[in-house]
LOMAR-177766 format. One record per residue (C-alpha): residue in one letter; x, y, z. Coordinates in pm, whole numbers, padded with zeros to 5 digits, always signed. Each point is the difference from the previous one (the first is absolute). Example, Ala and Ser with C-alpha at 12.3 -4.5 7.8 and 13.67 -1.06 7.14 Angstrom:
2
a+01230-00450+00780/s+00137+00344-00066/
This chain:
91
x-04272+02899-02828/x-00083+00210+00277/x-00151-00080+00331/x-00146+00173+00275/x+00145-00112+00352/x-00235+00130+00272/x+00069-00064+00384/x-00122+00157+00328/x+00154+00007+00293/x-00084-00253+00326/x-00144+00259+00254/x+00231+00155+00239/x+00327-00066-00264/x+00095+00366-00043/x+00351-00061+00198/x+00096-00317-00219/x-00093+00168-00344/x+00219+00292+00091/x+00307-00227+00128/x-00032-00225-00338/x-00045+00326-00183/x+00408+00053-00140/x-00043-00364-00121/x-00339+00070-00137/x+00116+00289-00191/x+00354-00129-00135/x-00169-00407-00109/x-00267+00243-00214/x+00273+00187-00160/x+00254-00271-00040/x-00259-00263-00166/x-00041+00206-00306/x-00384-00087-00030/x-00169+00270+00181/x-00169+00236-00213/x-00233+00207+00259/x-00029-00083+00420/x-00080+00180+00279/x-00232-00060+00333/x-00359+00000+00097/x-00037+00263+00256/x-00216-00042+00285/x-00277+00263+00153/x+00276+00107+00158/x+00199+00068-00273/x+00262-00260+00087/x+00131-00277-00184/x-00268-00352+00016/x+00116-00144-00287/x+00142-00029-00374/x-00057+00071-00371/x+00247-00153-00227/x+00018-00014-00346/x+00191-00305-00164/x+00146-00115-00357/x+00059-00333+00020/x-00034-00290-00239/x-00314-00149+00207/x-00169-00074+00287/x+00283-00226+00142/x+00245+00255-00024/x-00222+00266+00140/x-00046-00240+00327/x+00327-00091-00020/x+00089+00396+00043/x-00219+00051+00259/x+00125-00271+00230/x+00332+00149-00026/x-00097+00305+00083/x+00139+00095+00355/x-00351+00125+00107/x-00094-00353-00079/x+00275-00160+00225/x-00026+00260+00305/x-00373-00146+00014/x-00189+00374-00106/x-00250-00123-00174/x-00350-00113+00105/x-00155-00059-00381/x+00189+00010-00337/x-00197-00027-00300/x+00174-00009-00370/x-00150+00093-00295/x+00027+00036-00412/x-00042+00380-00045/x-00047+00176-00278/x+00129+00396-00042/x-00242+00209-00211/x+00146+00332+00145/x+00342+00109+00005/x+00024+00335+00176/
């Protein structure tokens, strides 16, 4: 099933997202269950936050990847929400 992880940034976090970014970027593409992320850009066009797209079993496992995500750990994230999602468009 897929799930939508979305998170935004605590204010004032730019520094810590980019040091956690290598880790950010190599857990997403070593866990095997990302099928679309990327971040929510602020007004001024930098990073504020993140889109990711998860296949997991369920919910659990979905939370379970997010906790373990080294964005989670470094402390990045004010709000995370998690979702079901549903794709009706593939471009």
């Amino acid at each position: 099933m897929l799930y939508a992880l979305m998170a935004w940034d605590k204010p004032g976090a730019l520094d810590l997202r980019l040091q956690n970014r290598p880790d950010h970027l190599a857990y997403l593409k070593d866990s095997g269950v990302v099928r679309q992320a990327g971040p929510f850009l602020g007004t001024d066009e930098k990073p504020s936050g993140s889109l990711i797209i998860l296949e997991v079993d369920d919910m659990a496992a979905a939370e379970a990847w997010a906790d373990a995500d080294p964005y989670a750990k470094a402390g990045l994230f004010e709000t995370v929400r998690i979702a079901p999602w549903n794709r009706v468009l593939e471009a």
